[in-house]
TIMI-2910 file (N, C-alpha, C, CB; in pm, 1 decimal, decimal comma, always signed):
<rs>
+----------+----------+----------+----------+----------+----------+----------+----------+----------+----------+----------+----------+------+
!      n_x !      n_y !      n_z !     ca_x !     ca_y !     ca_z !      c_x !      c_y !      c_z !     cb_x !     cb_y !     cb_z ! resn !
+----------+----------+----------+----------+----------+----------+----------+----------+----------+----------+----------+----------+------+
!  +1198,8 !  -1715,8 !   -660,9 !  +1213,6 !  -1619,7 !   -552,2 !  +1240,1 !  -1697,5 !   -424,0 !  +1086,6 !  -1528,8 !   -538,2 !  Unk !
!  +1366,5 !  -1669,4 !   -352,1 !  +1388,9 !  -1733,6 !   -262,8 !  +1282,0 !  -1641,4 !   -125,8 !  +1558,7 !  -1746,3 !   -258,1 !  Unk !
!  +1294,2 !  -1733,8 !     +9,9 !  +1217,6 !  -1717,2 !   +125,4 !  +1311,2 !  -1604,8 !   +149,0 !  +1196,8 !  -1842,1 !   +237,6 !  Unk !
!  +1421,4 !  -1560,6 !   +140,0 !  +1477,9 !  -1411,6 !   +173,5 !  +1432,4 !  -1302,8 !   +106,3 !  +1614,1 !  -1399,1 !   +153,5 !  Unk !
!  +1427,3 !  -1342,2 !    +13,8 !  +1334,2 !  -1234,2 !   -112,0 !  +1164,2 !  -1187,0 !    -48,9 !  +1298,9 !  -1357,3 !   -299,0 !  Unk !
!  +1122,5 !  -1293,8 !     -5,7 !   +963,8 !  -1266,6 !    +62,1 !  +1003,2 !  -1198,5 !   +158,5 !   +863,9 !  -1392,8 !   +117,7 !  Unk !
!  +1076,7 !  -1228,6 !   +253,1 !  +1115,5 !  -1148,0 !   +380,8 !  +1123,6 !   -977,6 !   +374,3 !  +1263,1 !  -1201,9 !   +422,1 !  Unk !
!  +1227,2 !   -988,6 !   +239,9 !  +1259,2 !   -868,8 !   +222,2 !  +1147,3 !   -737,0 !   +158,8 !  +1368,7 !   -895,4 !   +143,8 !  Unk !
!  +1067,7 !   -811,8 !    +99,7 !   +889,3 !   -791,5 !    +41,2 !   +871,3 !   -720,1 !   +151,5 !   +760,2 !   -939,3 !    +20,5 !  Unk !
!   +817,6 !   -823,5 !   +244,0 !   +770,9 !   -823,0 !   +358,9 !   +759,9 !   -701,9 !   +445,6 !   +831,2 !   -904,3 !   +410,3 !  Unk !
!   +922,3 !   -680,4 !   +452,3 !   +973,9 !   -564,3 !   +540,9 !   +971,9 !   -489,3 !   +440,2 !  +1111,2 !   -568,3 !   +621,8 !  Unk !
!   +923,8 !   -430,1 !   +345,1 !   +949,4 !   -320,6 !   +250,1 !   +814,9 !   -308,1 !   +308,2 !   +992,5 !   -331,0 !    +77,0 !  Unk !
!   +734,5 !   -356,9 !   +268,9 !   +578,2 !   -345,4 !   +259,9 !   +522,7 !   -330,0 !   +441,9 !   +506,4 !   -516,1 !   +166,7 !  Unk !
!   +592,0 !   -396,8 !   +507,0 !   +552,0 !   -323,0 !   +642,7 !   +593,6 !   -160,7 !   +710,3 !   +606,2 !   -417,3 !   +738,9 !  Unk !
!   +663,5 !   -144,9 !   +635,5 !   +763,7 !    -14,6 !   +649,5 !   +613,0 !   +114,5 !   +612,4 !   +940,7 !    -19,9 !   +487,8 !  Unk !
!   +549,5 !    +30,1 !   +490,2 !   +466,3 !   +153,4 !   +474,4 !   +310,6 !   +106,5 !   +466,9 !   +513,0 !   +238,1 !   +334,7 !  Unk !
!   +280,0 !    +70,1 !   +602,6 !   +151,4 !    +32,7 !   +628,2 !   +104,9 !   +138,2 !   +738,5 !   +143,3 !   -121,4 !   +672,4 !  Unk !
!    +11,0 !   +174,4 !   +742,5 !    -98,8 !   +153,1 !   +636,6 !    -67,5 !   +212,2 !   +488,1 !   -232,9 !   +223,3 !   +690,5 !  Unk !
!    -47,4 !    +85,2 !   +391,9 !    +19,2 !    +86,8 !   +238,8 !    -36,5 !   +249,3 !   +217,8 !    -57,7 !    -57,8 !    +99,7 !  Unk !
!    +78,2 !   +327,2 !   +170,1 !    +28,6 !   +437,3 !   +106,9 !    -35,0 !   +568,7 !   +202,8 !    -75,1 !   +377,7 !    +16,4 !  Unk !
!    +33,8 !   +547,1 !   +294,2 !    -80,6 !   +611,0 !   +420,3 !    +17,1 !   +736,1 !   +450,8 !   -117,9 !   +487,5 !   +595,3 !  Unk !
!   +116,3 !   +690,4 !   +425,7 !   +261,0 !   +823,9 !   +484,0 !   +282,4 !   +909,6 !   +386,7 !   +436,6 !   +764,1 !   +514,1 !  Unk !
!   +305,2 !  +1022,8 !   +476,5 !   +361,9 !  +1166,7 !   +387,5 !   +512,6 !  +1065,3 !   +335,9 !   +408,6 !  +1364,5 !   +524,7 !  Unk !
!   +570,0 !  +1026,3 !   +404,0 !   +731,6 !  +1026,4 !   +396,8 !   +773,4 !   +957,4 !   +266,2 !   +803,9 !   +942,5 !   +528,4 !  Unk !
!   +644,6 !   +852,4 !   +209,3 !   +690,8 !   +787,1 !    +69,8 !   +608,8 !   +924,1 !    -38,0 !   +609,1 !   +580,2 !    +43,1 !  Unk !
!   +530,9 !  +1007,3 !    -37,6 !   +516,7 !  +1102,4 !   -114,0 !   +359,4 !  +1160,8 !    -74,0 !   +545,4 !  +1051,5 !   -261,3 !  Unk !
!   +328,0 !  +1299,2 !   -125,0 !   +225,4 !  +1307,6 !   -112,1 !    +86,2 !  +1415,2 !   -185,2 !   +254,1 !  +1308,5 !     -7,7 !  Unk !
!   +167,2 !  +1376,2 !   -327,6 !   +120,3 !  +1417,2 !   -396,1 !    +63,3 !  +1316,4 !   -525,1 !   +195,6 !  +1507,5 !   -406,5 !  Unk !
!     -7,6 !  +1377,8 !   -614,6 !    -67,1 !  +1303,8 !   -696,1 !    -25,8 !  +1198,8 !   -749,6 !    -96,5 !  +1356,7 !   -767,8 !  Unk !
!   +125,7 !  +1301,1 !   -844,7 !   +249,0 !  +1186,6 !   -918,4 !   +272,0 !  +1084,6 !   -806,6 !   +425,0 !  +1267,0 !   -962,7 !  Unk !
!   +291,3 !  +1102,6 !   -708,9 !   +376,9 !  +1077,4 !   -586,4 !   +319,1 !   +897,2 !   -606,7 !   +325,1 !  +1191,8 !   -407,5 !  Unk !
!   +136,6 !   +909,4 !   -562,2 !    +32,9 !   +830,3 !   -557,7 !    +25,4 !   +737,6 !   -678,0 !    -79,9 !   +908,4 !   -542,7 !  Unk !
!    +29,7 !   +791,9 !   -746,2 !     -7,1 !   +711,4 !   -902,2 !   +124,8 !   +653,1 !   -933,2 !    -60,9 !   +823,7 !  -1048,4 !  Unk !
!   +251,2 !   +690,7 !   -894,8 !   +390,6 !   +626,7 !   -920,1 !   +410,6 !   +504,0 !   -875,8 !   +493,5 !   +695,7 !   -866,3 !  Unk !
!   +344,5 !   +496,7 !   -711,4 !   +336,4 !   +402,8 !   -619,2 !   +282,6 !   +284,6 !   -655,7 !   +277,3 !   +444,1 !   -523,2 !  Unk !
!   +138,2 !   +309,2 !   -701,9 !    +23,6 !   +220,1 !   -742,1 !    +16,4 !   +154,1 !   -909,8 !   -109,1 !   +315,5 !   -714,6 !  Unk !
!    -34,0 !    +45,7 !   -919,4 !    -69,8 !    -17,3 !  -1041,0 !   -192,2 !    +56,9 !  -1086,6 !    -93,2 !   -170,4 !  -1024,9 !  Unk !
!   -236,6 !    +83,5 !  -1227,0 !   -343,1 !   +128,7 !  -1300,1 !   -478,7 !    +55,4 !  -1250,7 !   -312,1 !   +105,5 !  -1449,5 !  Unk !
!   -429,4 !    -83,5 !  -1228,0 !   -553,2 !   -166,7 !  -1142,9 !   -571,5 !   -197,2 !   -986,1 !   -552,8 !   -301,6 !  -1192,5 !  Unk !
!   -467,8 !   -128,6 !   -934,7 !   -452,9 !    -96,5 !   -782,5 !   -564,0 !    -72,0 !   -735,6 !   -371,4 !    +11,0 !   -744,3 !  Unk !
!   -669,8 !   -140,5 !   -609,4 !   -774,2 !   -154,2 !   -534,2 !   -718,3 !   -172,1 !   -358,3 !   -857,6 !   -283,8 !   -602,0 !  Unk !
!   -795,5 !   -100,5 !   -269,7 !   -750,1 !   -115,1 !   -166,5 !   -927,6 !   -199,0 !   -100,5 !   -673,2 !    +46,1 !   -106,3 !  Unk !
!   -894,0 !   -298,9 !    -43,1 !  -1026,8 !   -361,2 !    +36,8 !  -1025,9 !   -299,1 !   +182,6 !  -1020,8 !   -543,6 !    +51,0 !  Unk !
!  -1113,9 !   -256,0 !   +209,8 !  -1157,0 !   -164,4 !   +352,6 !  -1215,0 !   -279,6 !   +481,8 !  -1315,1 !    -34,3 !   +303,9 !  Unk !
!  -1205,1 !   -247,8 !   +570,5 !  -1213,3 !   -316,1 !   +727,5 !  -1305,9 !   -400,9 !   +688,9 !  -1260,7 !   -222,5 !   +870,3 !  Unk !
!  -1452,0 !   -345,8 !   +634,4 !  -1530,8 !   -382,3 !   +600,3 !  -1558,2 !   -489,4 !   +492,1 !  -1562,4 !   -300,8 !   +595,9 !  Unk !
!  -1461,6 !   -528,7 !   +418,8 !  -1432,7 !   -582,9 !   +273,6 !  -1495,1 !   -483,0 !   +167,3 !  -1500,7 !   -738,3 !   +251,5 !  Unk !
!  -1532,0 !   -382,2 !   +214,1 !  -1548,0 !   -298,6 !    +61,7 !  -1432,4 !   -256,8 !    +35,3 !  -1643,9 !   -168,4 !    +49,7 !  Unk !
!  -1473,6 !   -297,5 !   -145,9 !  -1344,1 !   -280,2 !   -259,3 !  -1338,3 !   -148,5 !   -279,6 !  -1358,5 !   -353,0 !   -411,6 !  Unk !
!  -1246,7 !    -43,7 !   -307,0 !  -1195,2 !    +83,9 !   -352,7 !  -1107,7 !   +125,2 !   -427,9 !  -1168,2 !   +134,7 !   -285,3 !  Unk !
!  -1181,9 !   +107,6 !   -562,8 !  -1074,9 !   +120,5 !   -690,6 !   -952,0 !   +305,8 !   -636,1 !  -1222,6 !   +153,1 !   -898,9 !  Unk !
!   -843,1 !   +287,6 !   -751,9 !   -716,3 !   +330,2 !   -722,6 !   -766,7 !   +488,0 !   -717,7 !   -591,2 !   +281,2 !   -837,7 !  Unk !
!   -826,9 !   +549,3 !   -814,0 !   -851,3 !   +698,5 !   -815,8 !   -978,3 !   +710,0 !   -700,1 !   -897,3 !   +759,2 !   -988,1 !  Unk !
!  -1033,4 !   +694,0 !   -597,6 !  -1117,5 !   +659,7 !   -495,3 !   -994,2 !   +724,5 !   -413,8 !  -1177,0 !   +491,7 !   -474,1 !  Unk !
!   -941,2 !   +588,8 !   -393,9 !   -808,3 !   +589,9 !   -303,4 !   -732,2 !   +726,9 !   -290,9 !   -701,8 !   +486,1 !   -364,4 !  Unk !
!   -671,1 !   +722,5 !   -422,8 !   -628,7 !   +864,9 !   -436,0 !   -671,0 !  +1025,4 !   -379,0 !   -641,4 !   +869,9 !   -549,1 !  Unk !
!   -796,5 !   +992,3 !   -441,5 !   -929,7 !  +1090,9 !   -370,1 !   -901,0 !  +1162,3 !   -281,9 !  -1041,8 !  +1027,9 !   -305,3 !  Unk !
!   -958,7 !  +1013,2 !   -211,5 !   -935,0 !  +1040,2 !    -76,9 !   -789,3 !  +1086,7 !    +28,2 !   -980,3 !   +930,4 !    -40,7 !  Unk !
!   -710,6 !  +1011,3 !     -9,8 !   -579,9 !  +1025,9 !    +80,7 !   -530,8 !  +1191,8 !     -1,6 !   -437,7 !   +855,7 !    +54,5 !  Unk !
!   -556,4 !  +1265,6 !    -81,6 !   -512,7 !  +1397,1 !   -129,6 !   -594,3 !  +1453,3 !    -14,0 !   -548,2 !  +1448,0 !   -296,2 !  Unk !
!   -704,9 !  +1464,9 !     +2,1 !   -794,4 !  +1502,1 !   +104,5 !   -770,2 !  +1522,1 !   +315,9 !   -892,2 !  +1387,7 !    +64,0 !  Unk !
!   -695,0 !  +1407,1 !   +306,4 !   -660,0 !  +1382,8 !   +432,1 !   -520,6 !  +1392,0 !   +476,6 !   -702,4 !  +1270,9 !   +457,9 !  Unk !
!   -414,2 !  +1406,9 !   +332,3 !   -309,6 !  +1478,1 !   +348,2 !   -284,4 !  +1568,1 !   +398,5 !   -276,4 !  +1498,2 !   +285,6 !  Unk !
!   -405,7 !  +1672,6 !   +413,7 !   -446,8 !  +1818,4 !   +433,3 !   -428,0 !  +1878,3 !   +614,6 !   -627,5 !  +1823,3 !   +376,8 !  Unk !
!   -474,0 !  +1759,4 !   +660,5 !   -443,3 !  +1725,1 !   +797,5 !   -314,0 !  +1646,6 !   +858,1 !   -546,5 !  +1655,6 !   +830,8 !  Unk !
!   -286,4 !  +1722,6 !   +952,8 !   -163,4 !  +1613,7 !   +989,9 !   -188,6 !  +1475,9 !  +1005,2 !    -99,9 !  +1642,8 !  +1117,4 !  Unk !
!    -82,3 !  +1403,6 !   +987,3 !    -70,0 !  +1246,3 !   +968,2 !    -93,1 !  +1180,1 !  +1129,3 !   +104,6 !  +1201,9 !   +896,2 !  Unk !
!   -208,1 !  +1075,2 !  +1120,3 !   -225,4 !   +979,5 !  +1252,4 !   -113,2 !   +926,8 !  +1264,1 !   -329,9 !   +866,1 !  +1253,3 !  Unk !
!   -115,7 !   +833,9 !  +1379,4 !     +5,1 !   +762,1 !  +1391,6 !    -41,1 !   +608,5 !  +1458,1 !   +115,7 !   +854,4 !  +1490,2 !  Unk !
!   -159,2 !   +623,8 !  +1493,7 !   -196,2 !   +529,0 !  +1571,1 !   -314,8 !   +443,3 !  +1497,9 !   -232,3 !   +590,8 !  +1701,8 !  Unk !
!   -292,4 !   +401,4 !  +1374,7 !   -340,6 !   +282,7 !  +1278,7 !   -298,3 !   +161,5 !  +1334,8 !   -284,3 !   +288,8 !  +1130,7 !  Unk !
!   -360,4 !    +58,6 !  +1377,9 !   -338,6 !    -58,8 !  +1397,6 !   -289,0 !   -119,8 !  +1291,0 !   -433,0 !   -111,7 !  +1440,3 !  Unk !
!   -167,5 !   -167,8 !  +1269,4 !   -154,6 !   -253,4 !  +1144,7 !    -79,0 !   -379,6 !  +1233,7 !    -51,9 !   -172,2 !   +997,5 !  Unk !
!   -120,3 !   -531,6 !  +1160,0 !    -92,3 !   -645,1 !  +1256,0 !    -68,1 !   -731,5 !  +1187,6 !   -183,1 !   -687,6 !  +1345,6 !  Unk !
!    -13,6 !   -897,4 !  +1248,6 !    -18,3 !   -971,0 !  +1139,6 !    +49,8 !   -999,7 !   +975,5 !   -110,1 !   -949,5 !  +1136,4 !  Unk !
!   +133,0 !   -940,5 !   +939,4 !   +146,9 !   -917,5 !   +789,0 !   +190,6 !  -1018,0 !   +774,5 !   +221,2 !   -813,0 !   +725,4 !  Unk !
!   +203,5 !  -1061,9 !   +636,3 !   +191,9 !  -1180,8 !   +522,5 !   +187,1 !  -1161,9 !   +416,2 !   +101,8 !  -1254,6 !   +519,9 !  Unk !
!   +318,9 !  -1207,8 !   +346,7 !   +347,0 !  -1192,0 !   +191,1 !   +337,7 !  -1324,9 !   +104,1 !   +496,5 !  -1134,0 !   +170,6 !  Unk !
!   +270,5 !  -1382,7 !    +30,3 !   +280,0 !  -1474,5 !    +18,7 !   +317,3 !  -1518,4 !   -166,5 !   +169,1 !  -1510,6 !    +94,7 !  Unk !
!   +374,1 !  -1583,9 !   -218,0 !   +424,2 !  -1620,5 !   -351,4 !   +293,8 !  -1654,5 !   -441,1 !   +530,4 !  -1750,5 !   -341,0 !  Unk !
!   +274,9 !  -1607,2 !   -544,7 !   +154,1 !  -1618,2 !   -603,2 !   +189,3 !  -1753,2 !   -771,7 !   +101,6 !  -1420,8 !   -642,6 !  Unk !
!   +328,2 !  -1756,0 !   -755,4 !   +376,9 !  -1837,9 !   -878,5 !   +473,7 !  -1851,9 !   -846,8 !   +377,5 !  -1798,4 !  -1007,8 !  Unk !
!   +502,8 !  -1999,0 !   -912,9 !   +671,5 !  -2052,0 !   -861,7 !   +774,6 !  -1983,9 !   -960,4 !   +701,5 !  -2246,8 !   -878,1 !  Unk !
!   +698,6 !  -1904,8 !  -1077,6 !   +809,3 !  -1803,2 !  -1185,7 !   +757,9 !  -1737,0 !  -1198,4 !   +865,7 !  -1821,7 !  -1313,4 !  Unk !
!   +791,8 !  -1625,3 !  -1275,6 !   +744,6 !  -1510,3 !  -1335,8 !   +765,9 !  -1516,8 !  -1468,2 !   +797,3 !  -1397,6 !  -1286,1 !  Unk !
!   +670,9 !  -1440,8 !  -1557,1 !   +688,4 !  -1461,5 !  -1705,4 !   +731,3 !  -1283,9 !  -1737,3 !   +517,8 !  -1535,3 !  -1795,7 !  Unk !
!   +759,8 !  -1223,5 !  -1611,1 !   +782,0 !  -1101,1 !  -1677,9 !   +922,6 !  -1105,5 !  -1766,4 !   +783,5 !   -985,8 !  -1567,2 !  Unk !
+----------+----------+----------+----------+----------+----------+----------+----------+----------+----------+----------+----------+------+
</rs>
């Protein structure tokens, strides 16, 4: 994976921060579970861990209300976890 490839990560994944947080990538169940891995965990401000159906839970819940806009998101960083992939 070249350093344009991370970039491009990068900007995909900043586009929808707070990850999973926007009506505009979906906002329904399928929508949620399409998005996410079966082992998908989100870590909270706090470092508490929040397995994927938690997550879910919750954001069906708060869908209900119109969408914030004013989430601090800062900093981002994608970083290469292996020099290949065996997929």
């Amino acid at each position: 994976m070249s350093d344009f490839d991370l970039e491009t990560i990068l900007s995909e994944l900043r586009q929808r921060e707070p990850i999973i947080h926007r009506h505009a990538f979906g906002s329904s169940r399928d929508d949620l579970e399409a998005m996410t891995a079966e082992d998908f965990f989100e870590i909270g401000a706090s470092g508490r861990i929040y397995p994927r159906g938690f997550v879910i839970a919750n954001l069906l819940e708060r869908y209900k209300q119109p969408e914030r806009h004013d989430w601090p998101c800062r900093d981002f960083s994608v970083h290469r976890l292996a020099e290949t992939s065996i997929c």
